[in-house]
C-alpha positions in Angstrom: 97.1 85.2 110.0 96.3 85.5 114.0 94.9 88.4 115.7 98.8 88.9 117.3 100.3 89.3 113.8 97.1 91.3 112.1 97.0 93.9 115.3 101.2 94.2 115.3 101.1 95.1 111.4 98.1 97.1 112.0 100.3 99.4 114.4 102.8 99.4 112.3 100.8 100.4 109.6 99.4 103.5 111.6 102.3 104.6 113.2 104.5 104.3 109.6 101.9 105.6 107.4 102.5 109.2 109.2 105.8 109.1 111.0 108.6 109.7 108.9 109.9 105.8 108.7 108.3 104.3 106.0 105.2 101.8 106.6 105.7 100.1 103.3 109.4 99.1 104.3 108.4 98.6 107.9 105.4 96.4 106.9 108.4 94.6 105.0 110.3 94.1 107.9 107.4 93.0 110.0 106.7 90.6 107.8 110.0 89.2 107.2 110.2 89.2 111.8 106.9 87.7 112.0 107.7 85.1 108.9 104.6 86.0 107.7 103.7 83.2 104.2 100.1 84.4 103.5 98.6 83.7 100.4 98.6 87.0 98.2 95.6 87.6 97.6 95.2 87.1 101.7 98.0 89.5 102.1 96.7 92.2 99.5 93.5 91.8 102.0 95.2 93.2 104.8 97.5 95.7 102.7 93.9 97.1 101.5 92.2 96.7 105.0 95.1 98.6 107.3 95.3 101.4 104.4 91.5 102.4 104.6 92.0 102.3 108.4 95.0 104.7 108.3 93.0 107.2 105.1 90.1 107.1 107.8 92.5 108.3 110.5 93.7 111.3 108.1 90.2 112.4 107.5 89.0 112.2 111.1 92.5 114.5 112.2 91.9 116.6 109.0 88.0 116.8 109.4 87.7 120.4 109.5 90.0 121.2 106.7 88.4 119.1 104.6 84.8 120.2 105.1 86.1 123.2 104.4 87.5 122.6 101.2 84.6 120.9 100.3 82.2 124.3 101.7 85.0 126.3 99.0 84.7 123.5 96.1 81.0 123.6 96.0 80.8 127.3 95.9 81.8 127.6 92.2 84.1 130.2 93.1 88.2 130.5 92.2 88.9 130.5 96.0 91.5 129.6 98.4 89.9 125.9 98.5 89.6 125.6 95.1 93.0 126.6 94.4 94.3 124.0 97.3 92.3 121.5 95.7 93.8 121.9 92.6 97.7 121.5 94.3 96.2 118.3 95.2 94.9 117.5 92.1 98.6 118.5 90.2 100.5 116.5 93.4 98.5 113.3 92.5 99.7 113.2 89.0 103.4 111.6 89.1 102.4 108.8 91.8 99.2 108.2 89.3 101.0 108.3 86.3 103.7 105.3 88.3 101.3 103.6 89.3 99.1 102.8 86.0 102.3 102.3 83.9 104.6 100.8 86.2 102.8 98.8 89.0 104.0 95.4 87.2 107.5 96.2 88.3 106.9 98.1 91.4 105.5 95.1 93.0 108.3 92.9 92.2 110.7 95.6 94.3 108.4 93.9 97.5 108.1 90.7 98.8 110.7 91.1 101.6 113.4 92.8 99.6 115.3 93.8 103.3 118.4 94.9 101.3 116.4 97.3 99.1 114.3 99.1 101.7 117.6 99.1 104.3 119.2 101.0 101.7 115.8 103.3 101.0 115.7 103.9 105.1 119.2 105.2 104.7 118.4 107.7 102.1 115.1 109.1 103.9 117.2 109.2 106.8 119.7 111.6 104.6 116.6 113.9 103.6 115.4 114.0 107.1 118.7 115.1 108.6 118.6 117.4 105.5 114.9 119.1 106.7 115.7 119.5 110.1 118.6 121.7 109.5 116.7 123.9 106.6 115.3 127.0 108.3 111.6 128.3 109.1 109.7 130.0 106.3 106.4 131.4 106.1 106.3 130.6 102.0 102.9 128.3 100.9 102.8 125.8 98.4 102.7 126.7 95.2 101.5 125.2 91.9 104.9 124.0 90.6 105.9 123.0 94.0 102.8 120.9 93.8 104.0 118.9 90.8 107.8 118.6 92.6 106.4 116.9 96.0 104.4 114.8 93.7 107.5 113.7 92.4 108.8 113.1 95.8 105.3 111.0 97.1 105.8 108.7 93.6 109.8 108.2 94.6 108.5 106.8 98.1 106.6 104.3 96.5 109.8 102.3 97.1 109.8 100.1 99.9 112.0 102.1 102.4 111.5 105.9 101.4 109.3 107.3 103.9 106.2 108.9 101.7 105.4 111.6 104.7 109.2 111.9 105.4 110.2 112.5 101.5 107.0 114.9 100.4 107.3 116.8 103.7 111.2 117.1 103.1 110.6 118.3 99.7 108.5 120.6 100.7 110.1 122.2 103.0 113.6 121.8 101.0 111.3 124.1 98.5 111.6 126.5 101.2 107.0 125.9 102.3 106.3 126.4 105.7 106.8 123.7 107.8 102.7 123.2 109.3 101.7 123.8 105.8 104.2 121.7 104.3 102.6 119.1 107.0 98.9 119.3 106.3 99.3 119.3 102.3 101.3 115.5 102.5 98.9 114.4 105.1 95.9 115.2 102.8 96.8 115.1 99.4 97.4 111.3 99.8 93.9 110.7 101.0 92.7 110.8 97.3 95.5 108.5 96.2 94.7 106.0 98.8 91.0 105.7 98.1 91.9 105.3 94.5 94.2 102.4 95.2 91.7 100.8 97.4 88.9 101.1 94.7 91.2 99.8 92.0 92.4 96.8 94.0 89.5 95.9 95.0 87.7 96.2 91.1 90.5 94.0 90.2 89.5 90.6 91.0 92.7 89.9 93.2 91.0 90.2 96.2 89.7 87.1 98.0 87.8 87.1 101.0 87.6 83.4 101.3 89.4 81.6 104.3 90.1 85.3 105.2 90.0 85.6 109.5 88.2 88.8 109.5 88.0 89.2 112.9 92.0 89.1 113.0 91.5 91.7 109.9 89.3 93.5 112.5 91.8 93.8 114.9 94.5 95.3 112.7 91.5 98.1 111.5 91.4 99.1 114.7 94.9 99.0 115.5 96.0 101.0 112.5 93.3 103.9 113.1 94.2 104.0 116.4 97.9 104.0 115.8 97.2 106.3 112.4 95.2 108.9 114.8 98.0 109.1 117.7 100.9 109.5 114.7 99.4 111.8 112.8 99.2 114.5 115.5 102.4 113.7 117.0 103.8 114.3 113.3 102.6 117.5 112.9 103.9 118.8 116.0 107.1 117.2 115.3 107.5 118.8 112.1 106.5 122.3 113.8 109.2 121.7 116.5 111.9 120.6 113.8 112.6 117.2 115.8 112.9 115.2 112.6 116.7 114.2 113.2 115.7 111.7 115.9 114.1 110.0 112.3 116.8 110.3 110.4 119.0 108.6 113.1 116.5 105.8 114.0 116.2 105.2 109.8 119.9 105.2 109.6 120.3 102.2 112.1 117.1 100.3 111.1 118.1 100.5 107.6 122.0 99.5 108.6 120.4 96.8 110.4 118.0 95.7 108.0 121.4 95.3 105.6 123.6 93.2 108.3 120.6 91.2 109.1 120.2 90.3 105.6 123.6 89.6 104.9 124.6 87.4 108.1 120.9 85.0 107.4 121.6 85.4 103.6 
């Protein structure tokens, strides 16, 4: 892989991992544009490379949050921190539970399945047209709502559902606050991401061997630059209820992504 292909999929990676189009099914269709053929274990490189890059972005936009939380945790105390961490805790159960049982046959839904993730883009489109019309609240997250957006973040592990797009919808669907509903899918993925990272990486599959880590460089940088930009232009999309410019730009991508496919099947 060149520097040219590594820095486009960075910024596709950091502008899908927080705008509401899916970077899983985007990093799909860039591969499928680009004809990228790199060896897997050269590919699950880059997947692991561009995802720390984007979790590093979320942390620098989040830092202050976070400290806090951590100030809150370490106080031994039943406090608002501690109770927020443990609505991260509860959101992180259904993806986790997916992915230790079922990552076998998640992973055979990618590999440039364009029909699949064309008809995912359609559906997150659906749920963002859905969000944009629901009305402003003031209601937090709750415990139980906790669990359902956890539901929603382990859905979107399908190429094609947008993971910010379907826990924010959810969310605010469950009638949360819309900045709330925002910061709690921006940071209770962090976790999950590290996680992955650690377990990919313990694995074996990885193989740095032959890899161009400059070009992997480049698409660090790209992503966390991308990832930084998105991230705050996300949040104040989702305070300004502009997500129906989303849903229509999923709609066509993933009707495109379909034709496409079908006229070079």
């Amino acid at each position: 892989m060149d520097v040219w292909d590594a820095s486009i999929l960075g910024i596709i990676q950091g502008l899908t991992e927080f705008l509401p189009v899916s970077s899983s099914g985007h990093l799909e269709l860039g591969k499928a544009i680009l004809g990228n053929n790199s060896l897997p274990k050269e590919s699950l490189l880059l997947t692991v490379i561009l995802h720390f890059a984007t979790a590093l972005s979320t942390i620098v936009i989040f830092r202050k949050d976070i400290v806090e939380i951590f100030k809150g945790l370490f106080s031994f105390q039943w406090n608002e921190e501690t109770r927020f961490s443990l609505k991260i805790i509860i959101s992180m159960i259904p993806a986790a539970l997916v992915g230790y049982f079922f990552e076998s046959q998640m992973e055979m839904l990618f590999g440039e399945n364009i029909i699949l993730v064309g008809f995912m883009l359609i559906v997150t489109s659906l749920l963002l047209w859905l969000t944009d019309k629901s009305k402003a609240t003031r209601k937090p997250v709750s415990y139980t709502n906790s669990f359902v957006i956890g539901v929603a973040q382990a859905i979107a592990i399908l190429p094609g559902i947008s993971r910010s797009g379907a826990t924010i919808a959810t969310s605010v669907l469950l009638g949360n606050e819309k900045s709330k509903a925002a910061r709690f899918s921006f940071l209770m993925v962090v976790p999950l991401i590290f996680g992955k990272i650690l377990k990919d990486i313990t694995s074996g599959d990885i193989s740095i061997a032959d890899a161009n880590m400059v070009s992997y460089g480049v698409g660090f940088v790209a992503a966390f630059i991308s990832g930084l930009l998105a991230c705050t232009w996300m949040i104040s999309i989702v305070k300004r209820s502009k997500l129906r410019y989303f849903a229509i730009y999923c709609f066509v991508v993933g009707v495109g992504s379909i034709i496409f496919t079908q006229m070079n099947g």
